[in-house]
Backbone as JSON, one array per atom type, in Angstrom:
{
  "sequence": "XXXXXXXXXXXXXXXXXXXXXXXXXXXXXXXXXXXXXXXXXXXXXXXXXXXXXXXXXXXXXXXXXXXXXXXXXXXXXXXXXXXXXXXXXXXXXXXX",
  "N": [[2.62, -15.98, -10.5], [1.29, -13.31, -8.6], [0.08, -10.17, -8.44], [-0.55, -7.21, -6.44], [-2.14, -4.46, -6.29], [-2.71, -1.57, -4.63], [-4.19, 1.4, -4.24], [-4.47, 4.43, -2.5], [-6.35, 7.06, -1.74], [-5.7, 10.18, 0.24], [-6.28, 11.8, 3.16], [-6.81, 15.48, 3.38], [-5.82, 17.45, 5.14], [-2.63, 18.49, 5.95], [-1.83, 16.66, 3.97], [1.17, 16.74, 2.74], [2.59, 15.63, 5.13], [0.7, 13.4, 5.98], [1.2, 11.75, 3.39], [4.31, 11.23, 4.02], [4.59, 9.81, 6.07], [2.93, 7.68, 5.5], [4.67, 6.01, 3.97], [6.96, 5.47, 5.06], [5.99, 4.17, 7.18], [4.86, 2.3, 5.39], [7.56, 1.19, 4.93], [8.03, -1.05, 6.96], [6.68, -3.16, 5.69], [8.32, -4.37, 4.28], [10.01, -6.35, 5.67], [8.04, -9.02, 5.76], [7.78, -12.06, 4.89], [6.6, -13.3, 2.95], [7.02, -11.49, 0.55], [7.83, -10.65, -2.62], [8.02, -8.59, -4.45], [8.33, -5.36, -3.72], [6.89, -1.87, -4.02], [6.72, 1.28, -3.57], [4.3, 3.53, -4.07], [4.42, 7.43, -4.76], [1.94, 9.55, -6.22], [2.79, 11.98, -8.26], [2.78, 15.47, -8.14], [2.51, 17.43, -10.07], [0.16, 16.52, -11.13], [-3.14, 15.43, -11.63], [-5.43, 16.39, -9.14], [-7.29, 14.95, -8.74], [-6.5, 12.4, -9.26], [-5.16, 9.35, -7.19], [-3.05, 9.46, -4.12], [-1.38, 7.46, -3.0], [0.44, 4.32, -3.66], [1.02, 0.99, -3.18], [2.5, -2.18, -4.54], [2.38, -4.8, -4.95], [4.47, -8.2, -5.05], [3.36, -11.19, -5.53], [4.0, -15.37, -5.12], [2.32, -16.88, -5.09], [-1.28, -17.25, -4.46], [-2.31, -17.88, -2.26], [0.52, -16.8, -0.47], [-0.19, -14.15, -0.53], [-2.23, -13.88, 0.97], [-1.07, -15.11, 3.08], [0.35, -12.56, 4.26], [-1.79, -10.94, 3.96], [-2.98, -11.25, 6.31], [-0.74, -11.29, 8.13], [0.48, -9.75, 11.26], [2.3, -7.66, 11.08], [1.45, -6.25, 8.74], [-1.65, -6.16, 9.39], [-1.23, -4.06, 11.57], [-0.29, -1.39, 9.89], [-1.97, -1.68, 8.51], [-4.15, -0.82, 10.24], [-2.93, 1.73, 10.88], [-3.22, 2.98, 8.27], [-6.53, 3.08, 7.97], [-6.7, 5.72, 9.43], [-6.06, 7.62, 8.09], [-7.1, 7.75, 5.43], [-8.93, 8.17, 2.75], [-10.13, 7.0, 0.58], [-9.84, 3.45, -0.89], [-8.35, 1.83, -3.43], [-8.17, -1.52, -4.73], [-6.52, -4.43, -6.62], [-5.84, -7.48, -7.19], [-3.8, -9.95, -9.2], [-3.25, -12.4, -11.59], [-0.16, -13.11, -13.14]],
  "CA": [[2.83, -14.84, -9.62], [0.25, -12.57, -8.24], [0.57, -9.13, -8.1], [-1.37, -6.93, -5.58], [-2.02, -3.33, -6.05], [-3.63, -0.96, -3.9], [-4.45, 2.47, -4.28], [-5.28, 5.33, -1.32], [-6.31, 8.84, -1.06], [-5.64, 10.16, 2.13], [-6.82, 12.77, 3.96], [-6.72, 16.38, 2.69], [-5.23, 17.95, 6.05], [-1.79, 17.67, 6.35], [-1.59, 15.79, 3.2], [2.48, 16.13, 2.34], [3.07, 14.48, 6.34], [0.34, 11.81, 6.22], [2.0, 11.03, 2.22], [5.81, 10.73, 3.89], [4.25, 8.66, 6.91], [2.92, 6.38, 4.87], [5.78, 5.64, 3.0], [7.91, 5.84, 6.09], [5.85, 3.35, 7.91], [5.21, 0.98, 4.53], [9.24, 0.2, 4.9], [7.6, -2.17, 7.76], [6.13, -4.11, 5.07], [9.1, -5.5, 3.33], [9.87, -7.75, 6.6], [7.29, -10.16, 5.78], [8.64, -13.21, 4.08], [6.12, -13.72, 1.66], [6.94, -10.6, -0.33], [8.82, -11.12, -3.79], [8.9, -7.42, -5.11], [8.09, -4.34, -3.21], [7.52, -0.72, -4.47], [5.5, 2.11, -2.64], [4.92, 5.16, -4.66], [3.52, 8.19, -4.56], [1.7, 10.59, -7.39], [3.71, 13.28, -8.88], [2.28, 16.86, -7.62], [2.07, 17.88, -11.16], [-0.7, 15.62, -12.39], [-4.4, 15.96, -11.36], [-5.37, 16.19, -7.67], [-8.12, 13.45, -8.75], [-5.48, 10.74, -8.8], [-4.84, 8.44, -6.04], [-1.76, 9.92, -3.84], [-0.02, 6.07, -3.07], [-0.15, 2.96, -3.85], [1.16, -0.25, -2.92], [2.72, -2.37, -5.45], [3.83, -6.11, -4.43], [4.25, -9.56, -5.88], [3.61, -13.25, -4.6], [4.71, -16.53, -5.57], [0.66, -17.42, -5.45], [-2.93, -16.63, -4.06], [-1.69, -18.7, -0.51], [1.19, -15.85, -0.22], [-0.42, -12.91, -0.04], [-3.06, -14.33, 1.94], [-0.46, -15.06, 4.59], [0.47, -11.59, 3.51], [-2.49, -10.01, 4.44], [-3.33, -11.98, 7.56], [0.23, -11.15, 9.28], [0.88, -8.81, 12.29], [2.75, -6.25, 10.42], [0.38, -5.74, 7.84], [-2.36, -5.76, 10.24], [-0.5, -2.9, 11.99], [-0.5, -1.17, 8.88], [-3.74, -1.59, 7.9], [-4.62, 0.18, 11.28], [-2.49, 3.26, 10.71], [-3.89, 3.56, 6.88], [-7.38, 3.28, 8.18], [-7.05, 6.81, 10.21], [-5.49, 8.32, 7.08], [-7.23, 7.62, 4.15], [-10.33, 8.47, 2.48], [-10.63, 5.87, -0.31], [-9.15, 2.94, -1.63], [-9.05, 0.75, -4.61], [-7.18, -2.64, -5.03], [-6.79, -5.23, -7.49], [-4.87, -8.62, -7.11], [-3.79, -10.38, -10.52], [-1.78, -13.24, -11.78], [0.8, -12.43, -14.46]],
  "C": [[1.53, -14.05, -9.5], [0.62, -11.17, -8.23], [-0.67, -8.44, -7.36], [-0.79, -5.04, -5.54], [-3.27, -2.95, -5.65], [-3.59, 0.04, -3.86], [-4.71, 3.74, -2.88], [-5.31, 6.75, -2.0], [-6.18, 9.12, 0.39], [-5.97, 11.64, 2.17], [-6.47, 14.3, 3.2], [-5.66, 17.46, 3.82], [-3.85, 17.35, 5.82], [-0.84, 16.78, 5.33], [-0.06, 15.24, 2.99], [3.0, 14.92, 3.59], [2.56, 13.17, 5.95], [1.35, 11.11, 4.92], [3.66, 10.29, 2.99], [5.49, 9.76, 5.09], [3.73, 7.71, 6.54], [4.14, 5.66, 4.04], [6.99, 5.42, 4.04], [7.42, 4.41, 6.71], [5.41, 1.97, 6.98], [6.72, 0.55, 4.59], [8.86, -1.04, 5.63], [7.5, -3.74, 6.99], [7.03, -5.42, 4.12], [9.48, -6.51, 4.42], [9.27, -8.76, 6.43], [8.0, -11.01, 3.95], [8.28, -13.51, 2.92], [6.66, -12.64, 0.19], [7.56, -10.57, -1.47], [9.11, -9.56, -4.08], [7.7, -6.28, -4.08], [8.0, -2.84, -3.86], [5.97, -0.1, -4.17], [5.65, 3.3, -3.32], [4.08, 6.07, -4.39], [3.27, 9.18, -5.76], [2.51, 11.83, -7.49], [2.53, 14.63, -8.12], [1.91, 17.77, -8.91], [0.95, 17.73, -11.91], [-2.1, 16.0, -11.52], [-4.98, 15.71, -10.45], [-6.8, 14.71, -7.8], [-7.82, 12.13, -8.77], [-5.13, 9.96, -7.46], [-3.48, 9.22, -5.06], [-1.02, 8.76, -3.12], [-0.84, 4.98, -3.1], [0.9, 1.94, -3.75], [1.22, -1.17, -4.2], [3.43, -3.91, -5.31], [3.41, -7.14, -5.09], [4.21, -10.41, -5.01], [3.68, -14.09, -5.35], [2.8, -16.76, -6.11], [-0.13, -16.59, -4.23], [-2.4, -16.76, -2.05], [-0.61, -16.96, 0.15], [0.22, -14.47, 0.37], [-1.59, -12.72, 0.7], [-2.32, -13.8, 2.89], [0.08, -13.56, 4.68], [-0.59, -10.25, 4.2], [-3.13, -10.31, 5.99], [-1.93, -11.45, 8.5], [-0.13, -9.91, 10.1], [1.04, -7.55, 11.62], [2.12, -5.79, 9.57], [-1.15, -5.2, 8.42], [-2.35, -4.53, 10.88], [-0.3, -1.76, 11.17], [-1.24, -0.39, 8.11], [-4.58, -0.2, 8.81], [-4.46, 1.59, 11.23], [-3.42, 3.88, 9.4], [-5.6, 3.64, 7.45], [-7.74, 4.61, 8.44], [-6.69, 8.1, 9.49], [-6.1, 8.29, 5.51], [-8.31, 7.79, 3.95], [-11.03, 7.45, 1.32], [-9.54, 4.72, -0.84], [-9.71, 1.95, -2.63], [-7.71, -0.22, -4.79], [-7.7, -3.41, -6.42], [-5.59, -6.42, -7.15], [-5.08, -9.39, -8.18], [-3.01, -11.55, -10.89], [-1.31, -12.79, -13.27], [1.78, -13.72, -14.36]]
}
């Protein structure tokens, strides 16, 4: 299995909207076939504004998966919105 996490900050304007629009418009993401486990979260409000505020949290069968994964439409689509929203990110993809 692979797992594939991804981190954002997003924008400082606005911040609680862009947070529930991302999370609103990651539901998109569970459509794609490859996906084994899904879970989109977002940082607590309590903890230290230097933390990430969501991240992306999914599994694949293998490397091939989340390829096709990151190559589809809907992710593509996605990708586009998070681009106009975010100020940094950090991933990591793993096998476990």
């Amino acid at each position: 299995m692979i797992r594939h996490i991804c981190m954002f900050k997003l924008k400082n304007e606005n911040k609680d909207a862009l947070i529930k629009e991302f999370l609103e418009r990651a539901e998109n993401l569970k459509t794609i076939p490859q996906l084994k486990r899904y879970e989109v979260v977002y940082n607590d409000k309590r903890t230290p504004n230097s933390n990430y505020d969501v991240s992306l949290i999914f599994d694949f069968d293998n490397v091939e998966d989340l390829n096709a994964y990151q190559t589809s439409p809907t992710h593509i689509e996605f990708g586009g919105f998070v681009a106009t929203v975010k100020e940094e990110r950090a991933c990591i993809d793993y096998e476990f």
